[in-house]
C-alpha positions as CSV (number, residue, x, y, z in Angstrom):
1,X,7.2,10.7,-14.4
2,X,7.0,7.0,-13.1
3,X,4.8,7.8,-10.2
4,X,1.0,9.1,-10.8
5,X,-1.7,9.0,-7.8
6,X,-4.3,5.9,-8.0
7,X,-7.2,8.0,-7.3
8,X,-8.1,11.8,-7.2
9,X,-7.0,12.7,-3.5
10,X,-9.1,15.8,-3.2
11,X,-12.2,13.9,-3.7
12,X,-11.4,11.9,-1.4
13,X,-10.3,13.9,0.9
14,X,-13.8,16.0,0.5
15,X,-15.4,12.8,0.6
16,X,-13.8,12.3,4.5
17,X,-15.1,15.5,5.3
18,X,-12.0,17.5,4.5
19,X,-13.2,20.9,2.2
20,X,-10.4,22.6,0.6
21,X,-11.7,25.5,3.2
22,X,-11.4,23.5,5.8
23,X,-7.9,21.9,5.0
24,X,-6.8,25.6,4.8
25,X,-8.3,26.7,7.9
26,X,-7.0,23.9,9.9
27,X,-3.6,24.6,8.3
28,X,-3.2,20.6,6.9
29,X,-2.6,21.4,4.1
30,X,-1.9,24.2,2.2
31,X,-3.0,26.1,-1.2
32,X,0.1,25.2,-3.8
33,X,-0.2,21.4,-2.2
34,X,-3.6,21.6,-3.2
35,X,-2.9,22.6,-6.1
36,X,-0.3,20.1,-7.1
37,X,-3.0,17.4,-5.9
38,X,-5.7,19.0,-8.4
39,X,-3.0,18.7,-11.3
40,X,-1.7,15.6,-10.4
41,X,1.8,16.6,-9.4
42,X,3.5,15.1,-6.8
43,X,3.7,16.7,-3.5
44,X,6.5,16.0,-0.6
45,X,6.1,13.5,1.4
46,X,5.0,16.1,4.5
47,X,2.3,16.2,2.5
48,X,2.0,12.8,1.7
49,X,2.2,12.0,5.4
50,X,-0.6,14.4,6.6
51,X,-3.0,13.0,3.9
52,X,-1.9,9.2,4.9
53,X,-3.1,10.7,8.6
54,X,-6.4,11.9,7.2
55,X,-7.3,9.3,5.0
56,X,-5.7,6.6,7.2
57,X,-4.1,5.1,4.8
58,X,-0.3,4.3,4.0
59,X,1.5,6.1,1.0
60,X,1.9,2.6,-1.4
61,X,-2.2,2.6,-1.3
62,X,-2.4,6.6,-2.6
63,X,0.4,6.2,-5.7
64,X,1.9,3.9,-7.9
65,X,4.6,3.1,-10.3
66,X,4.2,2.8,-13.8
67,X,6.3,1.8,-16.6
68,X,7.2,5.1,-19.2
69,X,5.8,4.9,-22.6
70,X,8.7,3.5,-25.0
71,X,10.8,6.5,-26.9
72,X,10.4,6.6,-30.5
73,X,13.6,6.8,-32.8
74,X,13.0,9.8,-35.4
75,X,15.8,8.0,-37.5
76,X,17.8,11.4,-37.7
């Protein structure tokens, strides 16, 4: 994929005061987004939209484009 997170988001998150607890109590966000977060998937952008709210941020500062590594031929 083309688009990867600049920073680990949970951290951050945590680091704003926002637990994985307490993001699932509150009902921001919930377990399988979490999850994607922790594996570095890409989540909607709902998701991306709450965590722009809590981090008061805008999406362009949380990922970014980059280029795919080149294919290699096999010669076959």
């Amino acid at each position: 994929m083309a688009l990867r997170y600049k920073f680990d988001i949970m951290a951050e998150l945590k680091k704003k005061g926002y637990s994985s607890t307490r993001l699932r109590t509150e009902k921001l966000l919930g377990e399988s987004y979490m999850s994607q977060l922790r594996h570095g998937d890409l989540v909607s952008w709902k998701a991306i939209d709450t965590i722009c709210d809590l981090l008061d941020c805008q999406p362009g500062d949380l990922v970014e484009h980059v280029k795919d590594a080149p294919v290699q031929e096999t010669g076959e």
